[in-house]
C-alpha positions as CSV (number, residue, x, y, z in Angstrom):
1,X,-140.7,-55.0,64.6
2,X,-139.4,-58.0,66.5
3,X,-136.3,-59.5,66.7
4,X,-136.1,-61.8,64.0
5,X,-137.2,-58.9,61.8
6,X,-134.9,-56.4,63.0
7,X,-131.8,-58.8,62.2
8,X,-133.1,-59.1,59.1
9,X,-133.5,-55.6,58.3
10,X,-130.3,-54.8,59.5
11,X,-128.3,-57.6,57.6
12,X,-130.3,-56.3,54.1
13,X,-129.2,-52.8,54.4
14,X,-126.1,-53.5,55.2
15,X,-125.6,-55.8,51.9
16,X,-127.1,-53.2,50.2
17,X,-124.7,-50.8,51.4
18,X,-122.0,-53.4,50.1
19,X,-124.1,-53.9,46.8
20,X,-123.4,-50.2,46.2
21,X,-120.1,-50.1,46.8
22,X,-119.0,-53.4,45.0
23,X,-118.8,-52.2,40.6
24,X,-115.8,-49.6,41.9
25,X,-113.4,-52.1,43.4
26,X,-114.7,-55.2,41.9
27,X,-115.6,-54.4,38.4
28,X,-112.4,-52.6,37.9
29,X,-110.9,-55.8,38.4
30,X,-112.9,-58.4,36.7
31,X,-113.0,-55.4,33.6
32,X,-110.0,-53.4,33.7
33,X,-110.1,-50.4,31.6
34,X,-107.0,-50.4,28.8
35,X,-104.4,-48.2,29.8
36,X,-104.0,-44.7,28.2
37,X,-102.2,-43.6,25.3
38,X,-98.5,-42.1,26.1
39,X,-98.8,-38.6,26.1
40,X,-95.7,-38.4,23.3
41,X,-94.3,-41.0,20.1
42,X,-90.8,-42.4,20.7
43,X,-90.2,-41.8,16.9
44,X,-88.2,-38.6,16.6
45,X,-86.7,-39.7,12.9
46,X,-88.8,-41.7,10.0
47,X,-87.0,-42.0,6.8
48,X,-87.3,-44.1,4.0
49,X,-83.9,-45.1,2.5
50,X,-85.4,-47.0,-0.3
51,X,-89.1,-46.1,-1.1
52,X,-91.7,-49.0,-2.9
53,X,-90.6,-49.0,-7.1
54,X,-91.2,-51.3,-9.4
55,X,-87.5,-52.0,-10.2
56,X,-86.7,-52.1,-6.3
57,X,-87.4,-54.8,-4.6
58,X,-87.4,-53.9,-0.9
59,X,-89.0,-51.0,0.5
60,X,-86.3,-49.8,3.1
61,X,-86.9,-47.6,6.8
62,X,-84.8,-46.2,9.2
63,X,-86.7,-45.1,12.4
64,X,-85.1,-43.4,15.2
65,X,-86.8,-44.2,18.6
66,X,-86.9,-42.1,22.1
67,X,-88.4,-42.9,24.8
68,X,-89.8,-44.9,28.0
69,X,-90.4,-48.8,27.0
70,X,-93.9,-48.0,26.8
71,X,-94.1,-45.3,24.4
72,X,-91.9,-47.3,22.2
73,X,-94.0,-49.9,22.3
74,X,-97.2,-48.1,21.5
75,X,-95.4,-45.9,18.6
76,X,-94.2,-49.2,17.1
77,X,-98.0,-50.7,17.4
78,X,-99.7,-47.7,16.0
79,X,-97.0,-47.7,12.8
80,X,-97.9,-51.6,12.3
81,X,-101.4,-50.8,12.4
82,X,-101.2,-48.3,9.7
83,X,-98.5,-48.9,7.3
84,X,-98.5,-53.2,7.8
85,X,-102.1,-53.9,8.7
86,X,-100.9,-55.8,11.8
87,X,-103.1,-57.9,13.8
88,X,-102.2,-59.2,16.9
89,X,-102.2,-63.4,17.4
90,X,-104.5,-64.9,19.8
91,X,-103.2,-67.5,22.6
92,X,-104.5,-71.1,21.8
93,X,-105.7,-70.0,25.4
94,X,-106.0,-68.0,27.7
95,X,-103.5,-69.6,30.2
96,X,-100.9,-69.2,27.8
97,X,-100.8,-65.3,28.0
98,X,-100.9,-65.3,31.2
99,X,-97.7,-67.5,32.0
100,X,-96.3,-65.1,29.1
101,X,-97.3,-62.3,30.8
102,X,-95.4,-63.3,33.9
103,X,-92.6,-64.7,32.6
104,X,-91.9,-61.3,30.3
105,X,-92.3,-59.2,34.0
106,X,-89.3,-61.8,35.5
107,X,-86.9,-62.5,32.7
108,X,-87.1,-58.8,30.1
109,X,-89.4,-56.3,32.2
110,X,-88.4,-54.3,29.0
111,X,-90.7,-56.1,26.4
112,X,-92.6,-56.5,29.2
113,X,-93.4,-52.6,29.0
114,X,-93.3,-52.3,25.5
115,X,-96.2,-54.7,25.1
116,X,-97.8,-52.8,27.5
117,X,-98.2,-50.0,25.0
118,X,-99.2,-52.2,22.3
119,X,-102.0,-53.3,24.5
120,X,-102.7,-49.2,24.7
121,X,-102.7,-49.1,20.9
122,X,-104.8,-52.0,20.4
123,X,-107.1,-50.9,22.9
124,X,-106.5,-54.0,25.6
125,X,-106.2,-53.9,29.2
126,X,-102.7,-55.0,29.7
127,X,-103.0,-58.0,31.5
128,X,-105.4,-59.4,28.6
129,X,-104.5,-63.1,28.4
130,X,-106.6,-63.6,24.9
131,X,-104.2,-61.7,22.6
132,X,-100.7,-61.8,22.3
133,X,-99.0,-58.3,22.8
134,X,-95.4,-59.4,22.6
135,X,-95.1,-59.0,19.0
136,X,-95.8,-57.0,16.2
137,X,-95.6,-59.5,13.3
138,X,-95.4,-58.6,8.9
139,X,-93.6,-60.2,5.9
140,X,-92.4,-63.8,8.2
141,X,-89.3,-65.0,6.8
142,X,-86.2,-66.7,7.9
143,X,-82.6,-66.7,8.1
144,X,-80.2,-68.3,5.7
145,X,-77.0,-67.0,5.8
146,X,-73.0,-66.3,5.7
147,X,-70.9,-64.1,8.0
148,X,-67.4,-63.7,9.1
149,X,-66.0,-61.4,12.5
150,X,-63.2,-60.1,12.4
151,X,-61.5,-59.1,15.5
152,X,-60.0,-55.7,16.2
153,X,-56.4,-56.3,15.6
154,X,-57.1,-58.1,12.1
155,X,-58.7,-54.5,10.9
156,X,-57.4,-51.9,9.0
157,X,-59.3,-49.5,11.2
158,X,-58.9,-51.4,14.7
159,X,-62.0,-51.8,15.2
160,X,-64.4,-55.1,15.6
161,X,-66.3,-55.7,12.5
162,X,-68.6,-58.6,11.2
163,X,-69.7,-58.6,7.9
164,X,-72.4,-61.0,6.6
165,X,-75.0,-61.7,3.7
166,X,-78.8,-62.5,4.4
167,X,-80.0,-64.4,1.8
168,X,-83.5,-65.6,1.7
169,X,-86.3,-67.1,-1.4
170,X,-88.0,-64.1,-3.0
171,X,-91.4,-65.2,-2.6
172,X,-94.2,-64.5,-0.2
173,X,-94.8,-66.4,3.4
174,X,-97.9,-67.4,2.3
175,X,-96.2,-68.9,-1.1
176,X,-93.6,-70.5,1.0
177,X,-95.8,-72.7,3.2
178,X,-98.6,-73.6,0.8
179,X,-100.8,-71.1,1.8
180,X,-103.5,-69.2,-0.2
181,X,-101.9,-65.7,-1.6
182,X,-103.3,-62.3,-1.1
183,X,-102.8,-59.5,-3.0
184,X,-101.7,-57.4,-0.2
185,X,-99.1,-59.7,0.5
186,X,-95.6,-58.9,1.0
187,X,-93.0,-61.0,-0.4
188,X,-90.6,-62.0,2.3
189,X,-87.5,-59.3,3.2
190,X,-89.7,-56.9,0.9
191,X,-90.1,-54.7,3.6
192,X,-86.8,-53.8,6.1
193,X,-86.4,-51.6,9.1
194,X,-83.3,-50.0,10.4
195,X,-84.1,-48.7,13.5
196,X,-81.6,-46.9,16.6
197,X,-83.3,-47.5,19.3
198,X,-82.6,-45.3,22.6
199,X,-85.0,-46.5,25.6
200,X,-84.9,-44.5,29.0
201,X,-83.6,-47.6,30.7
202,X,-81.6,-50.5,29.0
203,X,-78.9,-50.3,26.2
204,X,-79.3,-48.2,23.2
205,X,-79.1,-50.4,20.1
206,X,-79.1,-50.5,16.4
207,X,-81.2,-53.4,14.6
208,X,-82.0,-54.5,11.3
209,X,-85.3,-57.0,10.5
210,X,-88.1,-58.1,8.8
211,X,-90.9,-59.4,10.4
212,X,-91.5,-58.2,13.8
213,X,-91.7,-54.8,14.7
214,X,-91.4,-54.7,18.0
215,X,-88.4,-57.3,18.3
216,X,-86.7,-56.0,15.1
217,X,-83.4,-57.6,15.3
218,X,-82.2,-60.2,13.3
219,X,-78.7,-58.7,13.0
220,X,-78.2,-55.9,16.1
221,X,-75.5,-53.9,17.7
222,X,-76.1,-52.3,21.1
223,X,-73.8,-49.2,22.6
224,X,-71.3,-51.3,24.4
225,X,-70.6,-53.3,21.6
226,X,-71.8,-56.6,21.7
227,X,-73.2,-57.9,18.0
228,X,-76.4,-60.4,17.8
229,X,-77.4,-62.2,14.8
230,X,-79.7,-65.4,13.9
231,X,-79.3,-68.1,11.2
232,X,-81.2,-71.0,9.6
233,X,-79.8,-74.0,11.8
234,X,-80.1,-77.0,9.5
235,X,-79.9,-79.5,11.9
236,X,-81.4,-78.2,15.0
237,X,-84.9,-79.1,16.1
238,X,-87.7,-78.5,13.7
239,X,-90.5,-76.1,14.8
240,X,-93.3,-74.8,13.7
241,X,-94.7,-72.6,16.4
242,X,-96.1,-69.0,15.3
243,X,-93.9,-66.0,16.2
244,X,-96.7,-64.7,18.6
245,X,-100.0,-66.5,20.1
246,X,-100.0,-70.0,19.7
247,X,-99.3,-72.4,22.9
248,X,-96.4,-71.2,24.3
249,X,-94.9,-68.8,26.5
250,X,-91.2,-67.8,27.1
251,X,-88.7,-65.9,23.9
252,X,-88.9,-66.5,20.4
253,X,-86.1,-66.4,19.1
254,X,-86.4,-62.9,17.5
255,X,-87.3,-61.4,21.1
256,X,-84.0,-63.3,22.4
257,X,-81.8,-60.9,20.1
258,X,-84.2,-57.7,21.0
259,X,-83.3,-59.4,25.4
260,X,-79.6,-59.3,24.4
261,X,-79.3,-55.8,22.9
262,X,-81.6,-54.4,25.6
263,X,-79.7,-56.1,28.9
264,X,-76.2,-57.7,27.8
265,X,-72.8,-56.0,27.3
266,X,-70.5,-58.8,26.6
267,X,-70.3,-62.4,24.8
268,X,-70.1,-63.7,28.1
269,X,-73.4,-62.0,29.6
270,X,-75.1,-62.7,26.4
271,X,-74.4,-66.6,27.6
272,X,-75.3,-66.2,31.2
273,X,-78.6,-64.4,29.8
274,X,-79.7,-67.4,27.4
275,X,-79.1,-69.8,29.9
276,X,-81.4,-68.5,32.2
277,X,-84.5,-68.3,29.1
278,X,-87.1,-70.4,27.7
279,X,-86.9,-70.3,24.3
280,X,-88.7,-71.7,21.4
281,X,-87.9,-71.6,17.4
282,X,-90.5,-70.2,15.3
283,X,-90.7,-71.2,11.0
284,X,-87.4,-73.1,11.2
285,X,-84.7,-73.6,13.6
286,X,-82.0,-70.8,14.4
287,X,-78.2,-70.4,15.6
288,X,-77.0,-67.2,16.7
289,X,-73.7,-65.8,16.4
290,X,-72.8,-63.8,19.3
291,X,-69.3,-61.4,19.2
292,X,-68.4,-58.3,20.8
293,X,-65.1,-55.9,21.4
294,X,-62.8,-57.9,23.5
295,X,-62.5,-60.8,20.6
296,X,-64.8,-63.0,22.1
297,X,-66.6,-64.6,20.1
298,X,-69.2,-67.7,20.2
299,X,-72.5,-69.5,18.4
300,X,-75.0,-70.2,20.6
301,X,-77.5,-73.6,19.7
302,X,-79.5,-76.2,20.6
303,X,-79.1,-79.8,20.2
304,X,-81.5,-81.8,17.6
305,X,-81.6,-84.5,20.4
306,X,-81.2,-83.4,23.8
307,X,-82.5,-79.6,23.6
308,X,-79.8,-78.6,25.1
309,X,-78.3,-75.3,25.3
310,X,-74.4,-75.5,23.8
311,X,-72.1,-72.9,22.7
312,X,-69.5,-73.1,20.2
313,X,-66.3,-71.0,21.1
314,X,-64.2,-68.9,18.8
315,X,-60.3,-68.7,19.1
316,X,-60.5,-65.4,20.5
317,X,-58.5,-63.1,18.9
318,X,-59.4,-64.8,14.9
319,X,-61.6,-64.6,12.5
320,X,-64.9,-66.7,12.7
321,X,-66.9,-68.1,10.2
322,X,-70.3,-69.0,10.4
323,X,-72.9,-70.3,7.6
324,X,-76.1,-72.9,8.3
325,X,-74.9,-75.9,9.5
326,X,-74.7,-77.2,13.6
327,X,-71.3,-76.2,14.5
328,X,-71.3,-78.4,17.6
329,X,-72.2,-81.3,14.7
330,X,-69.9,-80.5,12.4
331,X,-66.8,-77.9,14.1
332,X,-64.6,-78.3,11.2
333,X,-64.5,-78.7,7.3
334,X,-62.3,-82.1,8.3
335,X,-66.2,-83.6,9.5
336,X,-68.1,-81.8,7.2
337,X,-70.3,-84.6,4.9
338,X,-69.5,-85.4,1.2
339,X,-71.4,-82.5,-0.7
340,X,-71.0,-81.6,-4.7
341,X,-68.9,-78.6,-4.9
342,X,-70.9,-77.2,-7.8
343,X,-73.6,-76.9,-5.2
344,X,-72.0,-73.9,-4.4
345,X,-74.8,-72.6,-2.0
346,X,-74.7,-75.4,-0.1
347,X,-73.9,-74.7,3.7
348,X,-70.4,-76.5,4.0
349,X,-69.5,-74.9,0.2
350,X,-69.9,-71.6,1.3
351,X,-68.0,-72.4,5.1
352,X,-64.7,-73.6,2.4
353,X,-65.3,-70.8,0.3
354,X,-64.9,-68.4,3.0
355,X,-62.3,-70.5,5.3
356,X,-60.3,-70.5,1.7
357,X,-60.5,-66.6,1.1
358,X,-59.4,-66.0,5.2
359,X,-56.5,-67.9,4.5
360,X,-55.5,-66.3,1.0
361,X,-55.7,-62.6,2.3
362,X,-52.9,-60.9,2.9
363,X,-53.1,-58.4,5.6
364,X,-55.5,-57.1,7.6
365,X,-59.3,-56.7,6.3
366,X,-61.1,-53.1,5.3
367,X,-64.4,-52.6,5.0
368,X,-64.6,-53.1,1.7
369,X,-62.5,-56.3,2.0
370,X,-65.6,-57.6,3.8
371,X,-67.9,-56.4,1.1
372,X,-65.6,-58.3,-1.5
373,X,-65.4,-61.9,0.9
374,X,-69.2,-61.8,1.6
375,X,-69.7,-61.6,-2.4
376,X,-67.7,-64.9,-3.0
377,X,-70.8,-66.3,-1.2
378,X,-74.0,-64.7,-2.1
379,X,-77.0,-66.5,-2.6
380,X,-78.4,-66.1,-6.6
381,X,-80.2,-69.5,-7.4
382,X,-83.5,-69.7,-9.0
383,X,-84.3,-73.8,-7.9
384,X,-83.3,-76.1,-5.1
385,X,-80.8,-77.8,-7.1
386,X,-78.6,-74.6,-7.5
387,X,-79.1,-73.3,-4.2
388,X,-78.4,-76.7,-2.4
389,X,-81.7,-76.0,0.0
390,X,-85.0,-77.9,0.3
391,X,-87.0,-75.5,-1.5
392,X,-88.4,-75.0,-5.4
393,X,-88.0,-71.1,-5.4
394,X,-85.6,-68.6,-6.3
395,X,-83.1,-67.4,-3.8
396,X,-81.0,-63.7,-3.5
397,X,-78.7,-62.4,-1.2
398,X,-81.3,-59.7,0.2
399,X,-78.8,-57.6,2.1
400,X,-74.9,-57.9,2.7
401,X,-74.0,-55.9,5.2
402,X,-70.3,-54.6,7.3
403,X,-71.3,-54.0,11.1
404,X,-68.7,-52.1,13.3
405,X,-68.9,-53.2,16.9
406,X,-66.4,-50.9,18.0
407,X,-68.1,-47.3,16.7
408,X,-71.5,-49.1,16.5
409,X,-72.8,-48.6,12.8
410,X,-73.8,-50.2,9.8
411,X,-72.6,-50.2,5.6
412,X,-75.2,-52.1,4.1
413,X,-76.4,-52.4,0.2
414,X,-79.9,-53.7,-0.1
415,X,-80.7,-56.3,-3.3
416,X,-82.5,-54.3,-5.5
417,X,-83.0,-56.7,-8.8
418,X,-80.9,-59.1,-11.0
419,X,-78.9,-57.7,-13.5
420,X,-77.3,-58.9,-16.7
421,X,-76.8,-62.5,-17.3
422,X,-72.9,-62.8,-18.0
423,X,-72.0,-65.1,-21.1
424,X,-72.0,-69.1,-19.9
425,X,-73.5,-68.1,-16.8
426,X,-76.8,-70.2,-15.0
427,X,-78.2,-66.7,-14.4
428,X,-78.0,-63.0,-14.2
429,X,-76.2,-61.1,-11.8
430,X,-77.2,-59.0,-8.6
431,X,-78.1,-55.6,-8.4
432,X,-77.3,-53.7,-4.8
433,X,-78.1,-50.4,-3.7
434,X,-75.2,-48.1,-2.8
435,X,-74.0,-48.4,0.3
436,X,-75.7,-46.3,3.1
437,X,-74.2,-45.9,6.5
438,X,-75.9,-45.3,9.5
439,X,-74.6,-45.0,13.3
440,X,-76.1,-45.2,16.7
């Protein structure tokens, strides 16, 4: 053999001898494997406060949750999958999930983890930038909506309270945005979760939502006391970016309330927190009322024009109202527009109806006070022209709710049909569910 030859010889066996070492480090990381299953489910209670009937409109559950981020995740994906035949969204591509990806590890390492497992129970590797794991999306709706906080010292029990009414059209996602219907389709609100959530790190929180499982909260109280809510913003940017997948990256605004409970203890973190996010509106365009223990209260939203980020402060110490209109637009009834008072849905109607009942009550507020201020402004229209929205269909309060910040638990009556129709009256009553209480 000469020399040419033997250079040769030796230079093939050694890339040979690379060859056959290159599928265990390279393969593994142009094809990683999806990670395993957690060895235990974070679900320790499942109970259904208000099972599917025909003269019940909501189907209600209340899970209790234990666990690392991950397991929580993967329990929460493997209930979708079974009970809400959830699928997950695909990016638009695949540079999207990957910025999402990072952004979640920077900003909430917590959801960050819990998608983790949904990866797991979707069988994905978990840095999969085709599919988006942040979410665990059923029965989209939105957020129209009345509530009132009452601090501490204007309590009969001394304790923080807010008390509020989600009210929403009865109808399906798919009706609501012109959409072909399927029989399997859920009507909006039809199906609520009440979950107490108790992660091994980060704030244990109780949430109540509708239409994402993993970022439940659309009204949430976490163990230090600081309560998290979204509503319909009527003038604030339109949007109509999906919940998960799409083109984007950053929060939704759904996974900002689930960032808050998990990582904030105060009104004033909860700020420093937003500040610091990314945040896109998904359906239509949402405030969010922030409020905890010390009085401080604040509504958090972004300007139609600018973007920007503003915050609307409370008088700490008062009561705060807070219905669907801007309130960095419009801060008091003095600049509220010209709107017919028999409209009495209508965003600035309900805002006087409640300012008006504050300033007629004598005393300090109960619990059932709340119940009784929150029904002066429920939502029971069956067109556009009663409810004062944009929208041909009819309109309930779904839930009206009391939330104590202080000893964190909820009093909530679910809508379960309408009732009689009183004599003169447009139309017929609501029916609520008794009142069920559940803590922390």
């Amino acid at each position: 053999m000469n020399e040419v030859t033997r250079r040769d010889f030796v230079k093939a066996t050694a890339a040979i001898g690379m060859l056959a070492m290159w599928p265990k480090a390279a393969l593994a990381a142009e094809k990683p494997k999806a990670p395993k299953a957690p060895g235990k489910s974070a679900i320790v209670k499942d109970q259904m406060l208000i099972s599917k009937s025909p003269d019940k409109y909501p189907q209600v559950r209340y899970l209790v949750l234990k666990g690392t981020d991950r397991e929580i995740g993967y329990s929460l994906a493997e209930l979708a999958k079974r009970e809400l035949d959830t699928k997950l969204p695909k990016y638009a591509a695949p540079v999207y999930g990957q910025a999402r990806r990072l952004y979640l590890q920077h900003n909430f390492p917590a959801l960050w983890e819990r998608s983790r497992g949904v990866a797991a129970a979707f069988g994905l590797s978990e840095d999969d930038n085709h599919y988006d794991t942040s979410a665990l999306v059923f029965g989209m709706g939105s957020l129209a909506c009345s509530a009132v906080y009452f601090p501490a010292h204007t309590t009969t029990n001394g304790h923080a309270l807010v008390c509020r009414n989600n009210d929403f059209y009865i109808v399906s996602a798919a009706q609501l945005f012109g959409k072909p219907e399927r029989p399997q389709d859920l009507k909006l609100y039809e199906y609520l979760v009440i979950n107490a959530l108790h992660p091994a790190k980060g704030n244990a929180a109780l949430q109540l939502g509708s239409f994402d499982l993993l970022n439940l909260p659309t009204d949430g109280v976490n163990q230090h006391g600081l309560y998290a809510a979204g509503f319909t913003d009527q003038q604030a940017v339109q949007a109509s970016f999906p919940i998960a997948g799409g083109c984007d990256s950053g929060l939704c605004v759904t996974q900002l309330l689930s960032l808050l409970m998990n990582k904030c203890r105060s009104v004033q973190e909860a700020k420093l927190a937003i500040l610091q996010q990314h945040l896109y509106f998904t359906v239509e365009p949402v405030h969010h009322l922030l409020a905890d223990t010390s009085g401080d209260v604040a509504v958090f939203e972004t300007d139609p024009k600018s973007g920007k980020y503003i915050f609307v402060d409370g008088v700490k110490g008062k009561p705060f109202i807070i219905t669907n209109h801007a309130l960095h637009l419009y801060p008091t009834p003095a600049s509220f527009p010209q709107v017919d008072p028999k409209i009495a849905y209508n965003t600035f109607n309900r805002y006087r109806k409640l300012e008006q009942a504050l300033a007629a009550h004598q005393g300090k507020w109960s619990v059932e006070d709340c119940f009784q201020i929150m029904a002066q402004v429920y939502g029971n229209a069956m067109d556009k022209e009663e409810a004062g929205t944009f929208l041909p269909y009819p309109l309930r309060t779904l839930y009206t709710m009391v939330m104590d910040l202080t000893d964190p638990q909820v009093t909530i009556k679910f809508y379960l049909r309408d009732g009689t129709q009183e004599k003169d009256a447009k139309i017929a009553n609501l029916v609520f569910s008794e009142p069920f209480n559940i803590k922390l």
